[in-house]
C-alpha beads as a LAMMPS data file, in Angstrom:
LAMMPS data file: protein, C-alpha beads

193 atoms
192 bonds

1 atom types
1 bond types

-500.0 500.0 xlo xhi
-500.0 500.0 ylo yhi
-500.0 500.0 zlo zhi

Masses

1 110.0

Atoms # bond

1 1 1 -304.691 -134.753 -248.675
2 1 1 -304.383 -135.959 -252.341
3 1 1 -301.023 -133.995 -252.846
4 1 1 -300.041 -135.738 -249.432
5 1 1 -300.512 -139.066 -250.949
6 1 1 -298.015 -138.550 -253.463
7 1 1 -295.318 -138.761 -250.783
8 1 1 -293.679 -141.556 -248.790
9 1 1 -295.850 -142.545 -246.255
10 1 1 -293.546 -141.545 -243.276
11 1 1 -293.436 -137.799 -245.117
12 1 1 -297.352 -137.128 -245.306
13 1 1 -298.798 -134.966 -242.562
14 1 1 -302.201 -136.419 -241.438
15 1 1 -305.390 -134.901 -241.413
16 1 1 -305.269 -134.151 -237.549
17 1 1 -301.702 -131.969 -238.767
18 1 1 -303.059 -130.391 -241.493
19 1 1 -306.825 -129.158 -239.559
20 1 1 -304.418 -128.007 -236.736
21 1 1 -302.022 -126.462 -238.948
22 1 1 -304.902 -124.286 -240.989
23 1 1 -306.631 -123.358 -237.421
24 1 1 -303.326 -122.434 -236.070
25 1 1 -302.283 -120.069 -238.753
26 1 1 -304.422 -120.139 -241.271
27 1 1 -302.455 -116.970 -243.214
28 1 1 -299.617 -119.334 -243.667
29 1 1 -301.933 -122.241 -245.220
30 1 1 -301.957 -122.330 -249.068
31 1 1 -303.033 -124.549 -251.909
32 1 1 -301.720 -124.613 -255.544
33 1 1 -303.859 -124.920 -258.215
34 1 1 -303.422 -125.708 -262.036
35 1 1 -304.986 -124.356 -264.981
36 1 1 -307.780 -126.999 -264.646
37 1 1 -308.148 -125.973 -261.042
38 1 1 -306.922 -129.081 -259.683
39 1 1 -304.921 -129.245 -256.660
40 1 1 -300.982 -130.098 -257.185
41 1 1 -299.258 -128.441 -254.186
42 1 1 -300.148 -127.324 -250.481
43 1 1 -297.480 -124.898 -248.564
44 1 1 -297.764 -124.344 -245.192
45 1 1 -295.671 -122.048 -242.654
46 1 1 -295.898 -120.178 -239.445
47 1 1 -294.017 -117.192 -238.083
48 1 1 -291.524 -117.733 -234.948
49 1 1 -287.965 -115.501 -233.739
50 1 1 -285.003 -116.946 -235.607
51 1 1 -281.583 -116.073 -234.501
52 1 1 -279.464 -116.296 -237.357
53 1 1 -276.202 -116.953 -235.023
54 1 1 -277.752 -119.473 -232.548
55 1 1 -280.107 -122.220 -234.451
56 1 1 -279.911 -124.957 -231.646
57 1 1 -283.472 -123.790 -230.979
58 1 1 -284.270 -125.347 -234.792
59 1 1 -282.380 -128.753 -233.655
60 1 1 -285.145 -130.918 -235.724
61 1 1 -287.888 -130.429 -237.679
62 1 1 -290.061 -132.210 -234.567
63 1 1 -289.015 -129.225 -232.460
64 1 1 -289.482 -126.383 -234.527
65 1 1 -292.865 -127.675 -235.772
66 1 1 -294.055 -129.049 -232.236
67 1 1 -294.129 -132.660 -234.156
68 1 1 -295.958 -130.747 -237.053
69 1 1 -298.714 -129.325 -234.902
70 1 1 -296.889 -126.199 -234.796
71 1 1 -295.907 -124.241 -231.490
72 1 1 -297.585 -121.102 -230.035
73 1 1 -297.038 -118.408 -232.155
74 1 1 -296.189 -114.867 -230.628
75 1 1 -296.324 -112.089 -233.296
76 1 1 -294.907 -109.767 -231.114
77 1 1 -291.413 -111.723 -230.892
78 1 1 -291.478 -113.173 -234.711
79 1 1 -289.352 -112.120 -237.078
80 1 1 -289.487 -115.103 -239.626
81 1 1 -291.618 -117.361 -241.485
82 1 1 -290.970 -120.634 -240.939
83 1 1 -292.088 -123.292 -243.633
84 1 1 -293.135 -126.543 -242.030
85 1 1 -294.512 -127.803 -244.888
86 1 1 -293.980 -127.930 -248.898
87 1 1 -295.632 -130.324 -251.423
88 1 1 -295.697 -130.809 -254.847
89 1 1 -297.682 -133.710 -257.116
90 1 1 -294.824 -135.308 -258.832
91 1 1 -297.567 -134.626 -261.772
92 1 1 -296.409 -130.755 -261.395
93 1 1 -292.979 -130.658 -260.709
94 1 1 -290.924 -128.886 -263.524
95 1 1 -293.538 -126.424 -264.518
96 1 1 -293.970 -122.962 -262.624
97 1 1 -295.903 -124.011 -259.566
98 1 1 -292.298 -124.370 -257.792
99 1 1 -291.846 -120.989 -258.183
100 1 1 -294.874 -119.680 -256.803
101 1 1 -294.874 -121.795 -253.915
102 1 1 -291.257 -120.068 -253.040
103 1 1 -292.782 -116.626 -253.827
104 1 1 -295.743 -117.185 -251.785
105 1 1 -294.640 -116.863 -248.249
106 1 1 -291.976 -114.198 -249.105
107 1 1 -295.412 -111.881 -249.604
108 1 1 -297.127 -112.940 -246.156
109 1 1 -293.703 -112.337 -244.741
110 1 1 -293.757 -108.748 -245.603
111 1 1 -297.122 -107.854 -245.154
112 1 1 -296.555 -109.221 -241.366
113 1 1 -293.158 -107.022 -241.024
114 1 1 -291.138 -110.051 -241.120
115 1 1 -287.477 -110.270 -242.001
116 1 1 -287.069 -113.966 -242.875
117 1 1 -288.485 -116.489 -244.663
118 1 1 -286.654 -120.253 -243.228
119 1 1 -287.199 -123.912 -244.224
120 1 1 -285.666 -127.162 -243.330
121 1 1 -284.338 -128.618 -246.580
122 1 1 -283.305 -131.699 -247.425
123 1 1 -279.932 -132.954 -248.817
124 1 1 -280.886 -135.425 -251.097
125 1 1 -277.511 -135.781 -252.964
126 1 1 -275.370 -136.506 -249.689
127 1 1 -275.372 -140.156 -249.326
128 1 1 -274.971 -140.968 -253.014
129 1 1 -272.156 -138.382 -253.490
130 1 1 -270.333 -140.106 -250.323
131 1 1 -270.859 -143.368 -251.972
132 1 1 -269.833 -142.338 -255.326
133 1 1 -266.665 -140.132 -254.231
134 1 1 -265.723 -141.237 -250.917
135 1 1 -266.967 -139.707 -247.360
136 1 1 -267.210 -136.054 -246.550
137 1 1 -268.801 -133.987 -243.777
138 1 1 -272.452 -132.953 -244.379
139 1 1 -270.965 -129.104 -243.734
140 1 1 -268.880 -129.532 -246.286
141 1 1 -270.867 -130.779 -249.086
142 1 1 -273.432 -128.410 -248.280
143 1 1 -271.499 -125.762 -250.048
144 1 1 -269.668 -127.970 -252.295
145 1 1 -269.785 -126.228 -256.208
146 1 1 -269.124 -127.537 -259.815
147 1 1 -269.526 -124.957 -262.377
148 1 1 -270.608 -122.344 -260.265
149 1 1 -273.667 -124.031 -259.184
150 1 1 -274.059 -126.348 -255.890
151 1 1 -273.857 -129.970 -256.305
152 1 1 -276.601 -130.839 -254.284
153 1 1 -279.345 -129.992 -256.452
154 1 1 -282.544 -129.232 -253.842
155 1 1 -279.780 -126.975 -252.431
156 1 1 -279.342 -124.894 -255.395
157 1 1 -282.779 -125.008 -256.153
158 1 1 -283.245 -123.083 -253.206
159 1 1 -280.741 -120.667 -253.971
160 1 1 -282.274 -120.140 -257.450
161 1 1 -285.300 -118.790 -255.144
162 1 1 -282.587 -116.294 -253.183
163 1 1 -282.719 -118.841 -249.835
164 1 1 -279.112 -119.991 -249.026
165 1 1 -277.520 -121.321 -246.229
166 1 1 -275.927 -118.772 -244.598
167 1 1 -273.267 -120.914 -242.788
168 1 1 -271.893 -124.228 -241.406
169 1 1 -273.986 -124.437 -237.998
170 1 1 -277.448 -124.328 -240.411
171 1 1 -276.275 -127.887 -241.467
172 1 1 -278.164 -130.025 -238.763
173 1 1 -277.334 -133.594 -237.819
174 1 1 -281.012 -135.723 -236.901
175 1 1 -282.782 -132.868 -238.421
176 1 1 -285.730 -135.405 -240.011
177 1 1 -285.441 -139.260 -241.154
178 1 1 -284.410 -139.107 -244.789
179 1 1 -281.857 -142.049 -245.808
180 1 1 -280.991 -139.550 -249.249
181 1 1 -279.851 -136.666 -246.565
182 1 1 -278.168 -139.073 -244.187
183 1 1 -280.989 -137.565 -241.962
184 1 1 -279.158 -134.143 -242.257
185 1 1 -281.162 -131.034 -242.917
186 1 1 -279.815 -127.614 -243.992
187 1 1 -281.541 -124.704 -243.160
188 1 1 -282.208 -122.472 -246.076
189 1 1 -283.130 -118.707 -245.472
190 1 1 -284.564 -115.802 -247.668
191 1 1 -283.222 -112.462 -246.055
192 1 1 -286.312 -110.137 -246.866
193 1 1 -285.460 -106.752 -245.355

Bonds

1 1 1 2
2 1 2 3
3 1 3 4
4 1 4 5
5 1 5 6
6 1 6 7
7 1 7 8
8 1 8 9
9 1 9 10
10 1 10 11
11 1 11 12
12 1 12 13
13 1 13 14
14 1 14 15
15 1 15 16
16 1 16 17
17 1 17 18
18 1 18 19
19 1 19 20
20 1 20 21
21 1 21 22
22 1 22 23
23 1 23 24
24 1 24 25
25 1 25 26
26 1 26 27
27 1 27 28
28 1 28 29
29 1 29 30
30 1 30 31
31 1 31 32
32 1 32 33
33 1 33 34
34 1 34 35
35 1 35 36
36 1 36 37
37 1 37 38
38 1 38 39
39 1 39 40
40 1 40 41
41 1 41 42
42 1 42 43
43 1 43 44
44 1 44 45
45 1 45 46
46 1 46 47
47 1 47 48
48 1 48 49
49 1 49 50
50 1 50 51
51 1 51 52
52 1 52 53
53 1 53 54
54 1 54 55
55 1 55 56
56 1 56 57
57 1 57 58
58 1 58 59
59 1 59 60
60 1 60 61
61 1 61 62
62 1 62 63
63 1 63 64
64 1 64 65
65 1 65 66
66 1 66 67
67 1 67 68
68 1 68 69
69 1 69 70
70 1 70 71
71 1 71 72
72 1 72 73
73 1 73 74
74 1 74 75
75 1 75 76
76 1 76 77
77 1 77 78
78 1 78 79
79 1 79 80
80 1 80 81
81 1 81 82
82 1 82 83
83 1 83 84
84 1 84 85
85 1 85 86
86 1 86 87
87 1 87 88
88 1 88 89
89 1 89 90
90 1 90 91
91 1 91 92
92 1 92 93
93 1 93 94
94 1 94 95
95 1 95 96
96 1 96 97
97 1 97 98
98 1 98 99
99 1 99 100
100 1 100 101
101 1 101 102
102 1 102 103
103 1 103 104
104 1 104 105
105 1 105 106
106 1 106 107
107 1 107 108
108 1 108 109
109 1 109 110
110 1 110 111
111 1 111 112
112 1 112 113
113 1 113 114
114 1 114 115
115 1 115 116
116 1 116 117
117 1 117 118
118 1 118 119
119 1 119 120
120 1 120 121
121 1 121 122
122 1 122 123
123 1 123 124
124 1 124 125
125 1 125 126
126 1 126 127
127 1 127 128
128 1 128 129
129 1 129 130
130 1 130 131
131 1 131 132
132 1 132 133
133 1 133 134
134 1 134 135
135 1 135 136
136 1 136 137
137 1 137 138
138 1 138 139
139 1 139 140
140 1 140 141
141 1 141 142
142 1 142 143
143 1 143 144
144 1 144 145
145 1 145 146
146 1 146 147
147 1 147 148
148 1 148 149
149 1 149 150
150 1 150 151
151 1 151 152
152 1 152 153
153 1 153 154
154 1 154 155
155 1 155 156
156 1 156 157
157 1 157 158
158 1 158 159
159 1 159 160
160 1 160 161
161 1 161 162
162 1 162 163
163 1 163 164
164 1 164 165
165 1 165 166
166 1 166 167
167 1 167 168
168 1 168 169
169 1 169 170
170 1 170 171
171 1 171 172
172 1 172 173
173 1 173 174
174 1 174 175
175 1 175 176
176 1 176 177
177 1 177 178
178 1 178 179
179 1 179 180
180 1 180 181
181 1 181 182
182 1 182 183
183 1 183 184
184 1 184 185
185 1 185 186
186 1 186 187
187 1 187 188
188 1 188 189
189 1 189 190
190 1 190 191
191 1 191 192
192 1 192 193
């Protein structure tokens, strides 16, 4: 909960959503430590089916997570990991915990015989780049490049960690409040298999 507090109040899970989370899928609950052993990050994720041509079933965050309480799971039909959940102290950021937190779940994922690993990502640059250069379609800017590299900059950190966005329709309107995104969320996906 300490690594929780370090986030806007309307981003922190509560207690209820974390206990439910961990005795929901406790595989897919993690906790990053630093070399003094203190906590700085918490991942957590939970496998579901993802269709990579129809993702109106991952409309908002709310519906994929079941308002973060997470949904019945049915290994039988999963094929991806789905991360609900991904904090970071602002204390760590910068250093090498990023990294392991994307590596993490790629493991579980192939120990369970998944193919995907998927997370709702933010767009933080959107609303400033519309401001600064004039309006453009959240699809657009989503795969908007300068030098090579994306200009939203959570975006291509995901990418640096092999998730991408594999097209236009995984650019979701309402997908979670966040004024930086214009509310927008792009689903980013690891291809594992």
């Amino acid at each position: 909960m300490a690594v929780e507090q370090d986030w806007e109040e309307p981003q922190r899970a509560s207690r209820e959503q974390m206990l439910t989370r961990l005795r929901v899928f406790p595989e897919g609950f993690w906790l990053f430590n630093n070399t003094s052993g203190e906590t700085v990050g918490t991942l957590m994720g939970f496998p579901l089916h993802y269709s990579p041509a129809e993702v109106s079933e991952l409309s908002s965050w709310d519906t994929v997570t079941n308002h973060g309480h997470y949904p019945d799971i049915d290994l039988t039909t999963a094929n991806a990991l789905y991360l609900a959940s991904g904090s970071l102290k602002r204390s760590a950021r910068g250093g090498t915990a990023y990294a392991a937190m994307m590596e993490t779940p790629v493991d579980l994922a192939q120990r369970l015989g998944l193919d995907y690993v998927l997370a709702g990502a933010k767009i933080p640059g959107y609303d400033a780049y519309c401001r600064r250069y004039g309006e453009i379609d959240a699809r657009d800017y989503a795969f908007k490049e300068l030098n090579g590299c994306l200009i939203d900059p959570f975006l291509e950190m995901y990418r640096g960690h092999h998730y991408t966005v594999p097209d236009r329709n995984h650019i979701i309107p309402d997908y979670y409040p966040d004024p930086p995104s214009r509310d927008y969320g792009a689903l980013v996906v690891r291809h594992i298999k």
